[in-house]
C-alpha positions as CSV (number, residue, x, y, z in Angstrom):
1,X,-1.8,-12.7,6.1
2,X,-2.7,-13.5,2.5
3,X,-6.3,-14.1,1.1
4,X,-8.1,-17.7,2.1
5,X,-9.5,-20.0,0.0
6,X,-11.7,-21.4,2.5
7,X,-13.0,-24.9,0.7
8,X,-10.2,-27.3,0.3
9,X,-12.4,-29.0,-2.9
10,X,-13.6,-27.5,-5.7
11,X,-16.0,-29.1,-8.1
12,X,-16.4,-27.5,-11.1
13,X,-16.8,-28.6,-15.1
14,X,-16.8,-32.0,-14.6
15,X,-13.3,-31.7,-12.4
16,X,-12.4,-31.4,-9.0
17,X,-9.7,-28.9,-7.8
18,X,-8.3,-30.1,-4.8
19,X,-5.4,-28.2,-2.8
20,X,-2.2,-30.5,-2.8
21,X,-0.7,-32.5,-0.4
22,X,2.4,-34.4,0.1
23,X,1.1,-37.5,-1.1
24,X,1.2,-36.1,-4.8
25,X,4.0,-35.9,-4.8
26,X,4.9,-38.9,-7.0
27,X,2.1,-37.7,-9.5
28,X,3.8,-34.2,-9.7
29,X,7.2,-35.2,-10.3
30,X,5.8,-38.1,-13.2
31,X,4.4,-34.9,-14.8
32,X,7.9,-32.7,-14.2
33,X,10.0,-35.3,-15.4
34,X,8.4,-36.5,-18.2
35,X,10.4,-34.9,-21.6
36,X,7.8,-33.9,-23.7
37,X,5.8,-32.2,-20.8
38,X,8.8,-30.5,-19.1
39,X,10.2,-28.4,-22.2
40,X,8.7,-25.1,-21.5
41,X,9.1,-25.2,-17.8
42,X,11.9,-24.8,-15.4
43,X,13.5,-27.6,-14.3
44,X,13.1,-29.5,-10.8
45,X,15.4,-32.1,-8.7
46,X,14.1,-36.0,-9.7
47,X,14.4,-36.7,-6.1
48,X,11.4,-37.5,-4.6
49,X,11.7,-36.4,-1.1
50,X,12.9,-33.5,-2.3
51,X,9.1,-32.8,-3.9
52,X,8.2,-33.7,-0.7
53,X,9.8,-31.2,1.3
54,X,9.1,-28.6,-1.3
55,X,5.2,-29.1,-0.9
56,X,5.8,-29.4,2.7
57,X,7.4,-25.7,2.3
58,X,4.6,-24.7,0.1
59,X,1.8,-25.8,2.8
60,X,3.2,-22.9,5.5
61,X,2.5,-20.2,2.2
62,X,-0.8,-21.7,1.6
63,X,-1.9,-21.7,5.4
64,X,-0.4,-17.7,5.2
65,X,-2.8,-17.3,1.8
66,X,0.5,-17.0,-0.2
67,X,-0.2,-19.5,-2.4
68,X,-2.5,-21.9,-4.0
69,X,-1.4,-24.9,-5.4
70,X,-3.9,-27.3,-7.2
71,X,-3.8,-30.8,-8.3
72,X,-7.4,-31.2,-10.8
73,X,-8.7,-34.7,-10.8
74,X,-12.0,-36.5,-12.2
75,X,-14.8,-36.7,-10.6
76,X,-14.2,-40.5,-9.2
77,X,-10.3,-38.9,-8.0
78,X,-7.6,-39.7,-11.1
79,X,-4.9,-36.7,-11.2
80,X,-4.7,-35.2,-14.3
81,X,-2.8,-32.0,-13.9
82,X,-1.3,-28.7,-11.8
83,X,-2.1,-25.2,-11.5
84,X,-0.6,-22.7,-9.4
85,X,-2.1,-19.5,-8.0
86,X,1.4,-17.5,-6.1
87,X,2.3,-13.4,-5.9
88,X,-1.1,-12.9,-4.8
89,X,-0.1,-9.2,-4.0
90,X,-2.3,-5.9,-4.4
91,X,-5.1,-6.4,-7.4
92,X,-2.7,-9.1,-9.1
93,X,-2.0,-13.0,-8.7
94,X,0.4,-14.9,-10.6
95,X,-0.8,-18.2,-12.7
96,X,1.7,-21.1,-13.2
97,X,2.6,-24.7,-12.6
98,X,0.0,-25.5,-15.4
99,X,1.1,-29.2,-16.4
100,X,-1.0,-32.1,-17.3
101,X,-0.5,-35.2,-18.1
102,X,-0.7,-36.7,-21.7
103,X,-3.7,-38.8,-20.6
104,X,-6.1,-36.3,-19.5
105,X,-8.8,-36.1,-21.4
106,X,-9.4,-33.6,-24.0
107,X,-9.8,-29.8,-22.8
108,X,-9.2,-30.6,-19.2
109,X,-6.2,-28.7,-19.2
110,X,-8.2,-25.9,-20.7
111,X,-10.9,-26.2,-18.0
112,X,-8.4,-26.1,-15.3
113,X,-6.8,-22.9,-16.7
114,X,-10.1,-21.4,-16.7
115,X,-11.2,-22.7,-13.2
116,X,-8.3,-21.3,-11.5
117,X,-8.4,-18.3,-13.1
118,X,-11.9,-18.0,-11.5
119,X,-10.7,-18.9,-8.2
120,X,-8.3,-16.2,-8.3
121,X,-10.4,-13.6,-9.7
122,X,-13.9,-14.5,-7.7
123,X,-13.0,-16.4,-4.2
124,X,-10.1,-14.7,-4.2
125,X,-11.1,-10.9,-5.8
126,X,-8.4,-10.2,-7.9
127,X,-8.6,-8.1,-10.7
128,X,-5.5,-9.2,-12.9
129,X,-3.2,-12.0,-13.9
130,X,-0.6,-12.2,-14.5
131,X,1.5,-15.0,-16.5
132,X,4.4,-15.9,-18.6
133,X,5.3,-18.2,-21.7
134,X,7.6,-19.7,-23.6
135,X,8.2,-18.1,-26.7
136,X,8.7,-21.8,-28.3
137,X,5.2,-22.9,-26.6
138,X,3.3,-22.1,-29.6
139,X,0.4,-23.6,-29.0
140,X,-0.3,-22.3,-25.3
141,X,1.0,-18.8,-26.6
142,X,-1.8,-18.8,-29.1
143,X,-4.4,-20.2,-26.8
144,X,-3.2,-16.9,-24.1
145,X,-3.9,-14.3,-27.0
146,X,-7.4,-15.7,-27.1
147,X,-8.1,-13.8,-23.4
148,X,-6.8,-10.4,-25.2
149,X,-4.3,-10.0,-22.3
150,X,-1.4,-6.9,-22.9
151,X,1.9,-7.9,-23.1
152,X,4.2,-6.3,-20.6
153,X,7.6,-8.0,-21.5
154,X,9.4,-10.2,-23.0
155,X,12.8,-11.5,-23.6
156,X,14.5,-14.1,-25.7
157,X,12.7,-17.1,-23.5
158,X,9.5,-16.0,-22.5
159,X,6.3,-13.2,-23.1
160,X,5.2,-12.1,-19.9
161,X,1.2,-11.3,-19.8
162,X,-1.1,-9.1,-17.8
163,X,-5.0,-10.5,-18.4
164,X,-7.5,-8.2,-16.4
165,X,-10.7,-9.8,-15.3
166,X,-12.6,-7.6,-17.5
167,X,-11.2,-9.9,-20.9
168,X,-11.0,-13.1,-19.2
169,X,-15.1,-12.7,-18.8
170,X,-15.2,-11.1,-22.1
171,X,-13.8,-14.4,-23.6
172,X,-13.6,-17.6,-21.3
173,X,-17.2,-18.9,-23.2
174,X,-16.2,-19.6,-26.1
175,X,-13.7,-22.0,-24.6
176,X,-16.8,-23.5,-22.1
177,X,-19.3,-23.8,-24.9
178,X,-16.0,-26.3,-26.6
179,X,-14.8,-27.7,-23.5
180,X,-17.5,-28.5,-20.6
181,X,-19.9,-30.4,-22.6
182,X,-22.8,-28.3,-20.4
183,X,-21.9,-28.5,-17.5
């Protein structure tokens, strides 16, 4: 048995985190399929009962505390993106399925990154993450180094990132002060 996240809702920064269900599943495979989104990740079936069963698979690894996956929203409930918390093994959980939609307001997806970092490092007491990018994902690349994480590998795709707790603290203001608005 994994660790639980015990709340199902989590309200932070103006966003709520919510743990998915198989009604997103439209929502989730709008964001996969859409071409300018879905560069710098893998690729998934455009079926949509195949999304279905996948988060129905992914339900029985969240009810084991295997795996978180989150769907952020506004306050009055419009999805806006993904994140993923999986491999939560020893002092280390994996980040991923970070996708949000082209509407989203600005810095959401930056809040979300931050939030579920913070769910896996203090409701869930990790002390590392770890993560990987496309090489060609210059932007998010650049906005990873800002965390001073080591890199551990990398190949002709993707860098592949270890951030300890330690320099996510040391840094994830400056990104708060720009993003939240106070809250």
């Amino acid at each position: 048995m994994g660790k639980k996240i015990i709340q199902s809702n989590i309200e932070k920064y103006g966003l709520i985190f919510r743990l998915i269900e198989p009604g997103d599943a439209a929502f989730i495979l709008k964001l996969r399929s859409d071409p300018s989104l879905a560069r710098f990740i893998s690729k998934t079936s455009n079926s949509l009962n195949d999304q279905i069963n996948w988060i129905n698979n992914y339900k029985t690894r969240e009810a084991e505390g295997k795996e978180y996956y989150f769907v952020t929203t506004t306050l009055d409930g419009q999805s806006l993106g993904t994140s993923r918390l999986s491999e939560l093994e020893g002092d280390c959980f994996e980040l991923g399925s970070w996708l949000f939609s082209r509407e989203a307001p600005q810095g959401a997806s930056i809040l979300a990154d931050i939030v579920t970092k913070e769910i896996g490092f203090d409701m869930l007491d990790f002390n590392f993450c770890k993560f990987n990018v496309r090489k060609e994902n210059k932007s998010v690349l650049k906005y990873h180094l800002n965390f001073s994480p080591i890199i551990v590998d990398e190949n002709d795709l993707d860098v592949y990132f270890n951030l300890s707790k330690e320099n996510f603290y040391k840094n994830k203001n400056k990104f708060l002060k720009f993003y939240s608005n106070g809250n």
